[in-house]
C-alpha positions in Angstrom: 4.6 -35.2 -20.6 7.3 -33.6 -19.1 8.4 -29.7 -18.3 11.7 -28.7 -19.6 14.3 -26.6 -17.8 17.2 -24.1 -18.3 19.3 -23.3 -15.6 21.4 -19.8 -15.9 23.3 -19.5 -13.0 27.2 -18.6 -12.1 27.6 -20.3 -8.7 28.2 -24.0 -9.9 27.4 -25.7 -6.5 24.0 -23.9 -6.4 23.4 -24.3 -9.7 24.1 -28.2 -9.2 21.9 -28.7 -7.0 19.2 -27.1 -8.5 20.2 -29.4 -11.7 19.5 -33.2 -9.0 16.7 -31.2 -7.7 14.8 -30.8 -11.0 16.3 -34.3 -12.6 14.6 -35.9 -9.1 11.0 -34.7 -10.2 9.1 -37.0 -12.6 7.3 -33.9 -13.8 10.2 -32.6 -14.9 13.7 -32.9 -17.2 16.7 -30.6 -17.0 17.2 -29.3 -20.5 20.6 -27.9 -20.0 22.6 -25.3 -17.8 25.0 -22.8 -18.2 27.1 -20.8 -16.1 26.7 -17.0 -17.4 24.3 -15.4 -19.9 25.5 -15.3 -23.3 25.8 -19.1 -22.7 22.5 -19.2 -21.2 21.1 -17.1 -24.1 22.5 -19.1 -26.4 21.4 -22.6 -25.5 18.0 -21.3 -24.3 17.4 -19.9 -27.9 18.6 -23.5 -29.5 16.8 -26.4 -27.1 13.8 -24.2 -26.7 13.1 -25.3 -22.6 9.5 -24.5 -21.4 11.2 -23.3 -18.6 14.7 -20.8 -17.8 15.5 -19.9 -14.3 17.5 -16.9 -14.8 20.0 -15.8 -11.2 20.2 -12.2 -11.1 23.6 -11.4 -10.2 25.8 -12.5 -12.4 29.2 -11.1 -13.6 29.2 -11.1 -17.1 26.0 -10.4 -17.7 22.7 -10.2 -15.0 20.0 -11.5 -15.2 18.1 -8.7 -16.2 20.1 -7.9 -19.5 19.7 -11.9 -20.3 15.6 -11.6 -19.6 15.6 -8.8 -22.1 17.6 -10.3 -24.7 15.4 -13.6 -24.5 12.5 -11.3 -24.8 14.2 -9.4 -27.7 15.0 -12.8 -29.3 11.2 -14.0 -29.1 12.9 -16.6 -26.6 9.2 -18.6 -26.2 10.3 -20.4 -23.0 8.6 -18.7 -19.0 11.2 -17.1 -17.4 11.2 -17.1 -13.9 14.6 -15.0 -11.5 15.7 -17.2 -9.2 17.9 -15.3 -7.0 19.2 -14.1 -3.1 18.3 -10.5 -3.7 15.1 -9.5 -2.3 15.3 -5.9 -3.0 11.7 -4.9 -4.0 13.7 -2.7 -6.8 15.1 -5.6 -8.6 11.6 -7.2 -8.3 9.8 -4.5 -10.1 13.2 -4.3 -12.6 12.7 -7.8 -13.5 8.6 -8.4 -13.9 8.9 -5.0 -16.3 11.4 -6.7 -18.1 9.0 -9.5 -18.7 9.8 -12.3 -16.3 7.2 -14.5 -15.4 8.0 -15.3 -11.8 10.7 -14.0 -9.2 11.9 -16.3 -6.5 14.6 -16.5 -3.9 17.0 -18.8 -3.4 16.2 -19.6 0.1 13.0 -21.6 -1.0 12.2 -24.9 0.0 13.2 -27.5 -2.7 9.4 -29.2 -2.7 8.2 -25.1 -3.0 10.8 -24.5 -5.9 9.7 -27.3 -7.9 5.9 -26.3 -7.4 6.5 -23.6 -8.4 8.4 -24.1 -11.4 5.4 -26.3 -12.2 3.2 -23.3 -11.9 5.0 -21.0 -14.2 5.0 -23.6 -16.8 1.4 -23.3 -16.8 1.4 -19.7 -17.3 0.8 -18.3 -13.6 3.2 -16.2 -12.0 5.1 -16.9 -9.5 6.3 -14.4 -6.6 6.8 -15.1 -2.8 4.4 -13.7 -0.5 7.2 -12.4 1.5 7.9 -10.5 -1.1 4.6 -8.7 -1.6 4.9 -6.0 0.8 8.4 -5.1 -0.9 6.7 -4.8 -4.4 4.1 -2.6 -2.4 6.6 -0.6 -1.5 8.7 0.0 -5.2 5.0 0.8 -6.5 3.8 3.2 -4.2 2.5 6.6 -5.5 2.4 5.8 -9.0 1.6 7.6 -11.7 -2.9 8.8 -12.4 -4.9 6.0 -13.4 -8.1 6.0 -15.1 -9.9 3.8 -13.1 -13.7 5.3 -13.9 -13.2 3.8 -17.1 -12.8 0.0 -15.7 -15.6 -1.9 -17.2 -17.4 -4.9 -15.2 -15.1 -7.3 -17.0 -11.8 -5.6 -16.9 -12.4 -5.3 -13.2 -13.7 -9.5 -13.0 -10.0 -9.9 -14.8 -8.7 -7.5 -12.2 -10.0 -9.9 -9.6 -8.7 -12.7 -11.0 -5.2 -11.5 -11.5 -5.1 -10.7 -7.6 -5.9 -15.0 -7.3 -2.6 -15.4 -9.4 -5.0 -17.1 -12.4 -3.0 -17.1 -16.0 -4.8 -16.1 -19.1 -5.6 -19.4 -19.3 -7.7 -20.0 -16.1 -9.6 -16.7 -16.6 -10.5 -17.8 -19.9 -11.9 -20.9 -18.5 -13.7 -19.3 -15.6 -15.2 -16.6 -17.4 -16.2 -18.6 -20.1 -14.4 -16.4 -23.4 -11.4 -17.1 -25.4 -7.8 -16.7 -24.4 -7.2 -14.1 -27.2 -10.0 -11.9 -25.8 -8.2 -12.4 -22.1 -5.0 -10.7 -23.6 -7.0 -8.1 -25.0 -9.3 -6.9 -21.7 -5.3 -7.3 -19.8 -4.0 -5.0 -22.4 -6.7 -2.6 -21.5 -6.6 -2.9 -18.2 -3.0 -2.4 -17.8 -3.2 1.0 -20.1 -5.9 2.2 -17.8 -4.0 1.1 -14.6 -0.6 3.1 -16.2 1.1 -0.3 -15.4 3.5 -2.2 -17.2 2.8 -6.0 -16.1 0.0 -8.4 -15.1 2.0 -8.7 -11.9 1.6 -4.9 -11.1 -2.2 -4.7 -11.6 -2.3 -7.6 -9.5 -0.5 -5.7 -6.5 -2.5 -2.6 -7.4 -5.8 -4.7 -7.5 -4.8 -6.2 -4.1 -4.1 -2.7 -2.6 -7.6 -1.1 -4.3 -10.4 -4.2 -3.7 -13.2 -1.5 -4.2 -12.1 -1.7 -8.2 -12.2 -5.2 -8.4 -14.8 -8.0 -9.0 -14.6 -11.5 -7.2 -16.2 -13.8 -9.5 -18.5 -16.0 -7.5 -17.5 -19.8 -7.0 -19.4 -22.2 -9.9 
């Protein structure tokens, strides 16, 4: 079965190609594309796509106004910024707006489509090169209660640093997805963050509060 995808984009050459690029992967179908973001909105909350690719700067309306109102919507569809700005700012802006990957334009078509793959299976999806820059918009945050970690918020902890969805910790750790969601929720109050993606930078940056869960 095939991955559906929205394309939100106001550069129509770009947003073109992107269009062959997904229509060229048997994994994959292009469910429509639109060329600012009440459009985008709009036919994202209509054909339901498992997938949007959202570009950042856009005139009418960025990309960060459309995540929210997809979010606001209950717009059920990954959303993943696809954009030239590498500003660790607009990184941070956009995974606390919800977006569940953020990826630059530069990419490698064969790495794009991977890892468009990968969001539709619930993991998120950053550069690397981008890592040190969300470092960098996260550092000296706010007191966290990290005493209060218990074994398995801190084996989640690990796992989230590995770039595993809910999914795949369920499965490794043997429990339900529903109880996944509830350990991240509690894990993110105690880490005073706002998004998986943040206690996976601050898990990578504090290895002494997380657990590596041990292969088979």
């Amino acid at each position: 079965m095939t991955s559906s995808v929205l394309l939100i984009d106001d550069h129509p050459l770009f947003r073109s190609g992107v269009a062959q690029l997904v229509q060229g992967d048997p994994d994959l179908t292009l469910a429509g594309q639109a060329g600012d973001g009440p459009a985008g909105i709009a036919l994202a909350l209509s054909l339901k796509p498992d997938l949007v690719l959202i570009d950042l700067n856009m005139k009418q309306m960025n990309g960060i106004e459309v995540l929210r109102a997809l979010k606001a919507a209950g717009c059920a569809a990954r959303c993943v910024m696809l954009t030239v700005s590498d500003d660790g700012k607009d990184v941070l802006e956009a995974m606390r707006a919800g977006a569940d990957g953020y990826l630059l334009k530069d990419l490698e078509p064969e790495e794009l489509c991977l890892n468009i793959k990968r969001a539709v299976l619930g993991s998120t999806v950053i550069e690397s090169c981008l890592a040190g820059l969300l470092v960098d918009a996260l550092k000296a945050p706010p007191q966290v209660d990290v005493g209060s970690l218990t074994e398995r918020e801190r084996e989640i902890l690990g796992l989230l640093v590995d770039g595993m969805s809910n999914k795949q910790i369920a499965r490794v750790l043997g429990i339900a997805d529903t109880t996944v969601k509830v350990h991240i929720k509690h894990l993110l109050r105690k880490l005073n963050v706002r998004s998986r993606l943040e206690a996976a930078v601050w898990g990578f940056q504090n290895p002494q509060f997380r657990l590596v869960q041990a292969p088979g």
